[in-house]
Structures are given as C-alpha cells and as structure tokens.
C-alpha positions in Angstrom: 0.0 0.0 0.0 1.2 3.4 -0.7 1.8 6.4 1.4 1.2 8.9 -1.4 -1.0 11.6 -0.6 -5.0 11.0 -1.3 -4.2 13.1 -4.6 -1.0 11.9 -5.6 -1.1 9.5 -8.4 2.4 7.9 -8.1 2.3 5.7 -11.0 1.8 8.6 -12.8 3.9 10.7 -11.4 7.1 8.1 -12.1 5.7 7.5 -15.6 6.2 11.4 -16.2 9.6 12.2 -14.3 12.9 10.4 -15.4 13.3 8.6 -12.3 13.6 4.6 -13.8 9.5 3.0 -13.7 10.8 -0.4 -13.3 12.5 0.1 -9.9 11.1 -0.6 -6.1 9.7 2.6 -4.6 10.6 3.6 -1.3 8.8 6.0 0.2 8.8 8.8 3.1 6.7 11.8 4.4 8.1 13.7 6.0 5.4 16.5 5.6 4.5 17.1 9.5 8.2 17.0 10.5 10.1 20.0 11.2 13.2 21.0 10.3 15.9 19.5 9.7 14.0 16.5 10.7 13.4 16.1 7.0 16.7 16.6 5.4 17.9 14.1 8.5 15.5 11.5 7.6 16.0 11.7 3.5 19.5 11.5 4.0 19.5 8.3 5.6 16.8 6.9 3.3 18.8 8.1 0.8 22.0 6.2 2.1 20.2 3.0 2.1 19.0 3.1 -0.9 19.9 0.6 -3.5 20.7 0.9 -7.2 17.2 -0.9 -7.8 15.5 2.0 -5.8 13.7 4.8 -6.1 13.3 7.2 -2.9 9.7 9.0 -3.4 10.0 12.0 -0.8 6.8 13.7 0.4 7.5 17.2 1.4 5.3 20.5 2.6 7.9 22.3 1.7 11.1 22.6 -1.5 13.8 20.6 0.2 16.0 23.2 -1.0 18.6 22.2 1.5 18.9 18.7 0.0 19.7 19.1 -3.5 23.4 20.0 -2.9 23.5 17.2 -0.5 22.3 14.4 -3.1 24.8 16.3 -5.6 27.5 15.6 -3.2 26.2 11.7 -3.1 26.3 11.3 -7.2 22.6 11.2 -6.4 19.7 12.2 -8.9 16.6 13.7 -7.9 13.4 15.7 -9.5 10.8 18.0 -7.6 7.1 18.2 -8.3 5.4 20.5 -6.3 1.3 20.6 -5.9 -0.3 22.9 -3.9 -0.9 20.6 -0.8 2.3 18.3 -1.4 6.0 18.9 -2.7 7.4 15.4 -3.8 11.2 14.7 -4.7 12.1 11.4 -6.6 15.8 10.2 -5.8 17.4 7.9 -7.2 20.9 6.6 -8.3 22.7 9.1 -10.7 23.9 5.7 -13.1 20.6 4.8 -14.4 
C-alpha cells in the first residue's frame, strides 16, 4: 500500500519524471516534521538506498537544502510540487 498523498497518483507521477518506472519505490513523508527533521530523515533513506530503488520524498515544503546534498552523493533527484504536497524522486545518478 502506498503512502502517497489521497491526490497523488504515483504511478503517474514516475511515468512522467525520469526517475527509472521499473525500480522498487521507497517512500517517506516527511510533511509534519520539522526542520531538519526532513533533510535528517531523506539523507538516511537516501543512504540506504539501493541501485534498484527509487526514494519518493513527500514534502510540505522545496527541500532546498537537499539538492546540494544528493549532488555531493552522485545522487539524482526531480521535484514536483502541488499545492498541498511537494514530492522529490531520488534515485541513483547511473541509471
């Protein structure tokens, strides 16, 4: 069962991006935690994860502080942001 947001379609949403649709999904909300609860938590999801993975991040916010942080891990990520939910895809950079 998913934890995407009630009007999140995340099949869609990994069809559109360039995150890799045949991987495992792997997902976090972090969307009542404050900071740097997130960034915390996203990093060491993001540590974990494993070349056959895809990290879906649910955010209220732009992790703006994270994007230099996955640069530094060879990591690749894209942002879609809604009105209720901001969600980053990360996966690994070699795909």
């Amino acid at each position: 069962m998913s934890d995407a947001p009630a009007d999140i379609d995340l099949d869609a949403l990994l069809e559109a991006s360039d995150a890799p649709e045949t991987h495992a999904v792997v997902e976090l909300d972090v969307r009542t935690l404050g900071p740097p609860k997130p960034l915390r938590k996203t990093l060491e999801a993001s540590a974990d994860l494993a070349d056959e993975e895809v990290l879906v991040q649910y955010n209220d916010r732009t992790p703006q502080h994270l994007y230099p942080k996955l640069d530094d891990r060879g990591l690749t990520y894209e942002t879609v942001e809604s009105e209720d939910v901001t969600v980053t895809l990360v996966w690994n950079g070699d795909d």
